[in-house]
N, C-alpha and C positions, 0 to 999 in steps of 0.2 A: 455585485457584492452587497451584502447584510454588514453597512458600516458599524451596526452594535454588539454584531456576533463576532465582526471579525477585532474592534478592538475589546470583549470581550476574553475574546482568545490570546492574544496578545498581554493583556493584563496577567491572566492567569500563569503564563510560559515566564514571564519574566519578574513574577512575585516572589521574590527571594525567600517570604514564610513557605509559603505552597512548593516550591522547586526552589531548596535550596544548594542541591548539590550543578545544576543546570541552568540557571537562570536567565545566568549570560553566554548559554553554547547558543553556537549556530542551529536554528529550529527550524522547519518548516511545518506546519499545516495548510491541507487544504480539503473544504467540507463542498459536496454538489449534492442538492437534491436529486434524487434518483428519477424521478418520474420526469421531468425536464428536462435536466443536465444541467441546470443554472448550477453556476458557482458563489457560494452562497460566504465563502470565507478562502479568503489565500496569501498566506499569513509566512512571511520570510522574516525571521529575525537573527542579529540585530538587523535593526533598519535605521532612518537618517532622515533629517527634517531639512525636506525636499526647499523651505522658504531659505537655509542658509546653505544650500548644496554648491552654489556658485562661488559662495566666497570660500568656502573650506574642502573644495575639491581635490586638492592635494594631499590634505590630511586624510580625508574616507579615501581615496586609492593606496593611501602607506597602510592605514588600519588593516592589522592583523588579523583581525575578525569579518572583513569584508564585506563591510555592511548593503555596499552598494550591488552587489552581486544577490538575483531573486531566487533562494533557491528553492521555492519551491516547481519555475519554472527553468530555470538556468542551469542549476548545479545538479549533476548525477551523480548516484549513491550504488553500490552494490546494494540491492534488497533482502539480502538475508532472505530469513525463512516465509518472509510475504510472499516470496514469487510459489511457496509450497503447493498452496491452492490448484493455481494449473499447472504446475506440471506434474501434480494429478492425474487433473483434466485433461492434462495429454495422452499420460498411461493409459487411464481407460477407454478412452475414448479410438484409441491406437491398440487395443486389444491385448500390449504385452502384460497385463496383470490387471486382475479380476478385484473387485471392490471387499472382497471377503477372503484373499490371501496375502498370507504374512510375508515379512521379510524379515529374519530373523534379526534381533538386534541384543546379541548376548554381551555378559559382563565379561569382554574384553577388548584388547586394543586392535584396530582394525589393522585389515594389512595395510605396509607401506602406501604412500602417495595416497591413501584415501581419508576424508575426514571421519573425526571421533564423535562420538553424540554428546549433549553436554551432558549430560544425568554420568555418563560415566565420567570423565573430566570430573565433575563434583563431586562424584560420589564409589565411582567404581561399581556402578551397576548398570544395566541395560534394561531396557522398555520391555524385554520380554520375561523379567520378571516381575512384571508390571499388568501387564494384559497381553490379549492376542495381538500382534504387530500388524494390524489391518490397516486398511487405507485410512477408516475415520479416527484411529485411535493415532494412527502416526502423525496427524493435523492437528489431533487433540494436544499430543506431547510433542511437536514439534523434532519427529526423530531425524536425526539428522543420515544413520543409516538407511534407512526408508528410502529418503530423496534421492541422496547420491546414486542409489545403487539402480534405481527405478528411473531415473534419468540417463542411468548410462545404460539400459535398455533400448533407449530410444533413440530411432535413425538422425542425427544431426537436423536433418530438415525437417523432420517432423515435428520437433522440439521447438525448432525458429517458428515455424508456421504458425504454431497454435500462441506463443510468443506474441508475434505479430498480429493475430487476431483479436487478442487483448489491448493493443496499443502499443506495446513495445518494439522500440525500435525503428520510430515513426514518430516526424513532429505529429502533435496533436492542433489542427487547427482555429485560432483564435481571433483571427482577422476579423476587426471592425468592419459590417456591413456595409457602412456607409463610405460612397465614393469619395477618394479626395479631392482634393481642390484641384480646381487645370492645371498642367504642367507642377503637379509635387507626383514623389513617389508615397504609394501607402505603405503608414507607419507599424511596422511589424512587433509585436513581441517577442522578446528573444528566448528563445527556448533550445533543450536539446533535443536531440532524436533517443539519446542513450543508447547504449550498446549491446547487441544480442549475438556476438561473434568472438571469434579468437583474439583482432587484433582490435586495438582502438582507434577508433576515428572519428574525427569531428562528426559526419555525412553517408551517410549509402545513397546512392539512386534507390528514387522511390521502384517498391516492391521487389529489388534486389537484394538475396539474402546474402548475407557475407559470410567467408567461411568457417565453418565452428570445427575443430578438430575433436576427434574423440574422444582423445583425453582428456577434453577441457567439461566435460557432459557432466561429468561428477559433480565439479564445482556449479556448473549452473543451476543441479540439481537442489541447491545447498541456497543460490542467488546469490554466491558467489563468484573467483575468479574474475573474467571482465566482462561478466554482466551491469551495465548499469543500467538505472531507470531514472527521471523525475520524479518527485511527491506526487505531480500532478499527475501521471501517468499512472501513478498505486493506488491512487483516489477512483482515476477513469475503470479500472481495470476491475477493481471492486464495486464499483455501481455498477457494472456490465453483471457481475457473478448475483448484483441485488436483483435485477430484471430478467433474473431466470436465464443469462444467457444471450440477451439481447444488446447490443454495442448502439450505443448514441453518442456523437461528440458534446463534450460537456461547452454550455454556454458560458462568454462571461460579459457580453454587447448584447442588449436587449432593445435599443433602439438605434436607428431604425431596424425593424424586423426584416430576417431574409426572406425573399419574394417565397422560396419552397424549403417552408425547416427540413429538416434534416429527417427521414425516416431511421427507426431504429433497423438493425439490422441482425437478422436469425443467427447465432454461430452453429454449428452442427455439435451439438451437444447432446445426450441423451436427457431425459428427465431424471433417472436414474442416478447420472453420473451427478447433477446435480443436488442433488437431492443427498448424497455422501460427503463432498464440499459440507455442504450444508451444515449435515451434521456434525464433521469433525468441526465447522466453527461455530457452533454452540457449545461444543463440549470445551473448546479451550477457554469460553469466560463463564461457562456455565454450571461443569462439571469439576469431580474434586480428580486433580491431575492434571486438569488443563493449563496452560503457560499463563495464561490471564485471570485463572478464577481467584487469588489472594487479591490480586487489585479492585476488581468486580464485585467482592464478596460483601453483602451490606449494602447495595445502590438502592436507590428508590423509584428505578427505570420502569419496573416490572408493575408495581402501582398504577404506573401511567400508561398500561399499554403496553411500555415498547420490550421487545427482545433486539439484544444484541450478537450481532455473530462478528467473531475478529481473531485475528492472528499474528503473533509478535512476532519477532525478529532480531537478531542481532547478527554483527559482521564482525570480523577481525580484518583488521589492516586494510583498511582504516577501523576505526572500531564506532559505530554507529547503533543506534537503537531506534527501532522500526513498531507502530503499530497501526493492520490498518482493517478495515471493516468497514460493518454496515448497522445499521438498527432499524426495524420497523414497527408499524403498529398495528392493531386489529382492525384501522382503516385501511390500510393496502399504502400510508403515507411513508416513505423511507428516507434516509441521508444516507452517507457513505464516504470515509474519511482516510485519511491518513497523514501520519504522523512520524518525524525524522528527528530526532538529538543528535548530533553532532555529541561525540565521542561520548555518547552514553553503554552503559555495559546490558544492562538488560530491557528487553524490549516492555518483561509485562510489567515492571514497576518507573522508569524512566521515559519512557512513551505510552507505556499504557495508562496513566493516571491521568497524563493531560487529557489524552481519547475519552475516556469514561469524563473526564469534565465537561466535553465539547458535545458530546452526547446530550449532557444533563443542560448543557446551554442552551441545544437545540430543539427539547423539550419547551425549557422557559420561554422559547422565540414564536413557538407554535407552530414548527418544521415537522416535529414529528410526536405521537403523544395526545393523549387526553387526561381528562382530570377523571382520578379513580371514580369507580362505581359508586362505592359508597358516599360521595360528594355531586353526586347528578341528582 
């Protein structure tokens, strides 16, 4: 961990001028350099001053806000529209829909049992009188018809699979290299696996998928229902979409080094399909329409090199606000983030404004970024 980035980031989250509608929600961040997988920030707030935890142990387990609980490795969230991305990358890559067909998303109320997009909620209008409902424009506006409907195309397991290839649904491992001591047990992190199934459970056996009913496809489409993830796991998942495709477990024990780091690993991805991804997360902080671009609008990122590509989210019940992405530079240098509010309403102004900070922190740290042209 980058002790300045991450209480950095910490400051910022809980600056009552800066955030003052969320200050004091339950937040997680957590930022990994792409090209390692160091974890460079991982950031669960509130949190508690570990030198008086002994004596006020009773009072942090009554506290309401639960501070002693990590969430960005402990507590799972439904993800909202961040899980958008792949299951995408599922569609195409699964051949039921083409990267340049629509799915209509007109001004009206969907049928029963299925979800509404927000633009009509808001507005009583749909995406398609907005632009052609393609794959990159429905990432762009976050259609919530899009997803559901393009997810419940997809056979159950083939939805888990590509799932799972991303990290979900699977602890992510963090185990300290170094042996313990004789006769102790080594000290684990506690984390979840999160859930990519119908019912909820602590655990799966590893590479067992559990059952997803068809009905429930809609909602997952959405990163809804009883999908849940870690922060950490939307961080991994998104530095996996920054490397082209490529899965490395993210580090956070740098010494001792393990005897054979970890090779990254190819997902069966097209370039193509990537390359769509891609685009629809430019357009969402880049383009006018996208869910992010009033947050984004006016940064000083672009000076420095970097492009951002991200994607908000929000959940009902619980009602949570999600942003998570990546930024690189004209060196090939990357990070890849993501970002949780705890009962925040929308993803691009209540999570996205911390992201776009942590971005800009990450600049200052000299993670990612250089000093404009005209200053060389």
């Amino acid at each position: 961990l980058d002790i300045d980035l991450q209480r950095r980031i910490e400051q910022r989250i809980t600056d009552p001028q800066l955030n003052p509608e969320y200050c004091r929600a339950g937040t997680a961040a957590v930022v990994l350099d792409v090209r390692s997988g160091e974890i460079l920030a991982l950031v669960s707030l509130p949190d508690y001053d570990l030198n008086l935890a002994r004596d006020r142990y009773g009072r942090l387990l009554a506290d309401p806000n639960r501070p002693t609980i990590n969430r960005a490795l402990h507590q799972i969230y439904p993800p909202g529209s961040v899980a958008k991305p792949i299951i995408l990358i599922a569609g195409l890559e699964s051949g039921v829909i083409t990267a340049e067909e629509p799915i209509s998303c007109p001004a009206a109320e969907p049928p029963a049992g299925w979800p509404r997009c927000l633009i009509y909620r808001l507005s009583h209008t749909g995406h398609d009188n907005l632009w052609t409902n393609n794959a990159r424009n429905a990432i762009k506006g976050s259609c919530n018809i899009y997803f559901s409907r393009l997810a419940d195309m997809l056979d159950p397991p083939v939805l888990q699979q590509w799932l799972l290839h991303f990290g979900y649904g699977r602890e992510i491992p963090l185990d300290c290299p170094a042996p313990p001591p004789a006769g102790t047990v080594p000290r684990r992190l506690r984390q979840w696996s999160g859930e990519i199934g119908s019912t909820m459970a602590a655990a799966h056996p590893e590479g067992e998928v559990p059952p997803l009913r068809g009905r429930d496809r809609k909602m997952f489409g959405i990163g809804q229902g009883n999908f849940r993830v870690t922060p950490l796991q939307v961080a991994n998942a998104f530095a996996t979409l920054a490397r082209g495709g490529r899965s490395l477990p993210p580090r956070l024990f740098l010494s001792p080094a393990p005897a054979a780091p970890a090779e990254p690993v190819d997902l069966p991805i097209a370039p193509a399909t990537l390359d769509v991804v891609r685009d629809g997360m430019s357009a969402v902080v880049n383009e006018h329409g996208g869910t992010a671009q009033r947050v984004f609008a006016g940064n000083d990122l672009g000076r420095h090199g970097v492009k951002v590509y991200g994607k908000t989210g929000s959940t009902e019940r619980p009602d949570h606000a999600w942003f998570a992405g990546f930024a690189e530079d004209r060196d090939g240098a990357k990070i890849a983030l993501a970002v949780v509010v705890e009962g925040g309403q929308h993803g691009g102004s209540d999570a996205g404004t911390i992201a776009r900070a942590i971005f800009e922190f990450c600049v200052d740290a000299g993670y990612v970024g250089s000093a404009p042209p005209a200053s060389r």
